[in-house]
N, C-alpha and C positions, 0 to 999 in steps of 0.2 A: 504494500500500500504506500510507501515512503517515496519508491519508486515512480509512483505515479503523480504524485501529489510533489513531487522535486520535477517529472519531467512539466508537469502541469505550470508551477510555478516561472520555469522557463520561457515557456508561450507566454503569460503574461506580462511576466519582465520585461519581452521582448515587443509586446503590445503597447505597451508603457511607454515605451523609449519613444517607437515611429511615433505613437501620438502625440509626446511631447514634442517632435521636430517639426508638426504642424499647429503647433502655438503661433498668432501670425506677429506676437513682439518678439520671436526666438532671435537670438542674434546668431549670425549664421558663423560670422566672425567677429574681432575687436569692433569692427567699426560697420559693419555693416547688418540689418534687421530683414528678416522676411517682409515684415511691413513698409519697409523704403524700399525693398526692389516688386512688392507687389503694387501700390500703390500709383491708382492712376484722378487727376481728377476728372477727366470723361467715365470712367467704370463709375463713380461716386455719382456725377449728375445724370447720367441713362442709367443706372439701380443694377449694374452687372458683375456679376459672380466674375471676380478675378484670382480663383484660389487655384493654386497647381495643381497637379498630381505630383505623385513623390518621384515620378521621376523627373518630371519639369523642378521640382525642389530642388534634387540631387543635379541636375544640371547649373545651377543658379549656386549652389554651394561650391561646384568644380569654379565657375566662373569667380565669386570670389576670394576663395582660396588660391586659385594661383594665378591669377589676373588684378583685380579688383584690391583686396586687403598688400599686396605686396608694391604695387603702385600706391597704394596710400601712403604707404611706410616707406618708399623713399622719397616721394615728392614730398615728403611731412603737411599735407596742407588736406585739408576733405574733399573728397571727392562728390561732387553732387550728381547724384544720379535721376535725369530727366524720366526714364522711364528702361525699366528691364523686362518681367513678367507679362508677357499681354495673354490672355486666350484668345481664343476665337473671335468671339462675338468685338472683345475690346480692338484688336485687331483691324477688325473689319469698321468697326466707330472710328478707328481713327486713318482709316485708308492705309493700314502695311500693309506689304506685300505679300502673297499668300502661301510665300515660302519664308516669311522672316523668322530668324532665328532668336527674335524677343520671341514667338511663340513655342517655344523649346524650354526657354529658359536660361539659353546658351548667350545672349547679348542685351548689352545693355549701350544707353543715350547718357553719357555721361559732360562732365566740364569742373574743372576747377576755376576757381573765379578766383579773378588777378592773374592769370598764365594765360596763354593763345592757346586755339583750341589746336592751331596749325601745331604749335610748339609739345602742344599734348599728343599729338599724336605721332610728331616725329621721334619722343621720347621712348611710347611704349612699342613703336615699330622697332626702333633699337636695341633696346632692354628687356622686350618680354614676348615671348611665345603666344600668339592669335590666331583665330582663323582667317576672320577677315575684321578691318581697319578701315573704316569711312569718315573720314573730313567731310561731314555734310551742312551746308548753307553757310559757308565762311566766308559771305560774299563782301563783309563791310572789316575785313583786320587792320585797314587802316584806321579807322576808328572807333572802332570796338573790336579789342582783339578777345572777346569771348564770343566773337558774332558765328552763330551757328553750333552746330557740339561734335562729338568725335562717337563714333559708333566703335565698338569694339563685340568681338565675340570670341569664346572660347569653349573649343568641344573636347571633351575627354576619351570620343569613342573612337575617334577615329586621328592621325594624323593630322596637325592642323595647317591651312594652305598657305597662312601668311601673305593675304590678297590685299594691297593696298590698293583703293579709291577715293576720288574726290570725286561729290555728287555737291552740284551748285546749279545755276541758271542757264548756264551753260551745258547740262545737261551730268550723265555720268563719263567721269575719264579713268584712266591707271591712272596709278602711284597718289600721291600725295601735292596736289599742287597748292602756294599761295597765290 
């Protein structure tokens, strides 16, 4: 009977755990909450369910474990995150594309205020492993160098491709342009 009731206890220990990792104040790391990378104010004013599944969670924990929390800790400065988590429907309320990798869990709209988002993004193409890297809407750096934000993604499952783009008015180009 001990046997059962130890192997018993293990399923719910183990029940325990997942459920607390979809707490949405859980911090995923130092500086980052499930509730900053889920949070959208369009899901808030249309009334839409913006909760992951655990593997959209566990994707968004890869991204700030070895993207996200490591860029914070040498830039020393916080990273504000525009929008990471979308589902479906948020997705679609905000016109992404219908293979974006916000709906994985794998990318996030990011900027640090006071740095270029150009300058942000030449750093993490340098210094850190991504999938893909967009400089999107940095059409005004001469006078405002937070003009626009810096997309960033990172996948765990597979190889990441390390695709730099600049998407402006100009449409989409490679690399990284100012």
């Amino acid at each position: 009977m001990k046997i059962i009731e130890f192997i018993l206890n293990l399923f719910t220990k183990k029940e325990t755990i997942i459920e607390k990792e979809f707490i949405m104040e859980n911090q995923i790391t130092k500086n980052f909450t499930l509730a900053e990378l889920t949070y959208s104010d369009t899901a808030k004013s249309k009334g839409l369910d913006n909760t992951p599944s655990e593997i959209e969670y566990k994707n968004m924990k890869n991204l700030c474990e070895n993207l996200l929390q490591p860029l914070r800790e040498k830039i020393g400065k916080p990273i504000k995150v525009n929008s990471c988590y979308r589902g479906k429907q948020l997705n679609e309320a905000v016109g992404g594309s219908k293979t974006s990798q916000h709906c994985k869990g794998e990318a996030a709209d990011i900027e640090i205020i006071g740095m270029s988002n150009y300058d942000l993004a030449i750093y993490i193409k340098d210094n850190f492993d991504f999938d893909q890297l967009i400089l999107e809407y940095a059409d005004n750096l001469k006078n405002d160098k937070n003009s626009g934000w810096v997309h960033v993604s990172y996948v765990s499952s597979s190889v990441n491709r390390k695709q730099c783009l600049t998407i402006n008015k100009k449409g989409t180009q490679l690399g990284l342009i100012k």
